[in-house]
N, C-alpha and C positions, 0 to 999 in steps of 0.2 A: 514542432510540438509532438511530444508522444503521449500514446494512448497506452497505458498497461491493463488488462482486465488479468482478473484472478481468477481463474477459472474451478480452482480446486481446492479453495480457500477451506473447508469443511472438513476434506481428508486429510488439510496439514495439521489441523486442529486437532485431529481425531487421534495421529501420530504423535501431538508434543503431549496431550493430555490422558490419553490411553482410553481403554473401556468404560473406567469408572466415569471420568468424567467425560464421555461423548453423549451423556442424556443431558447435559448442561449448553452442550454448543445449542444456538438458539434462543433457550431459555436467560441464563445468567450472558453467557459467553457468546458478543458477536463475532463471530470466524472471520467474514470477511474486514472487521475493523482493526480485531487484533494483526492478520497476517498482515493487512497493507502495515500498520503502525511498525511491524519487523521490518519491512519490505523498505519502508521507506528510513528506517534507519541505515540499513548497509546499504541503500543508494546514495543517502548524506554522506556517510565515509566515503563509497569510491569515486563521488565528485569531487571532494576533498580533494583525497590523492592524484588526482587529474587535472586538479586545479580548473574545475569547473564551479562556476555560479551559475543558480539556478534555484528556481521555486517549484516544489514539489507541495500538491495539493491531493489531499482524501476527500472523496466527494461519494455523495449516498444518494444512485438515482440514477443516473446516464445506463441506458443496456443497449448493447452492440442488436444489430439486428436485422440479420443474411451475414453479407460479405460486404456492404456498402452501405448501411444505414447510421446510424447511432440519435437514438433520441435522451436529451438532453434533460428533464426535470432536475434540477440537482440541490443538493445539500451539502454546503460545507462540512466535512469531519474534523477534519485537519489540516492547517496551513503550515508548512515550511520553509524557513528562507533557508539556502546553503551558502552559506561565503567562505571565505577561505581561512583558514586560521594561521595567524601570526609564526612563518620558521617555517610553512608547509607550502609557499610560493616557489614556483621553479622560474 
């Protein structure tokens, strides 16, 4: 199993939407749901092409915590199943 955290989900935010709208990250615009929802789009592609299956999950809650902790409260965001699409088996 992997664990991905985004650590700087706010700054990528801040780059695809500019000045004007970085008083909205927070308010309108959650950073860290948008960026996983990118994130986990171009990992469904390059399982694809690797011909990997796999479920990839957005969860609102789990925080990493030292170097050996992770406490868990969590909330579904997002469920993804990846399978392989028909002509893209190797």
């Amino acid at each position: 199993m992997l664990i991905i955290e985004v650590t700087n989900s706010r700054e990528v935010m801040r780059k695809r939407i500019g000045r004007l709208g970085e008083r909205l990250i927070g308010k309108v615009v959650d950073a860290e749901a948008e960026v996983e929802k990118v994130l986990m789009q171009e990992m469904e592609t390059a399982f694809q092409e690797f011909g990997i299956e796999a479920r990839i999950v957005s969860v609102q809650g789990p925080k990493l915590k030292d170097d050996d902790h992770l406490e868990l409260p969590l909330q579904v965001r997002e469920d993804r199943e990846v399978q392989l699409r028909e002509g893209l088996e190797k």
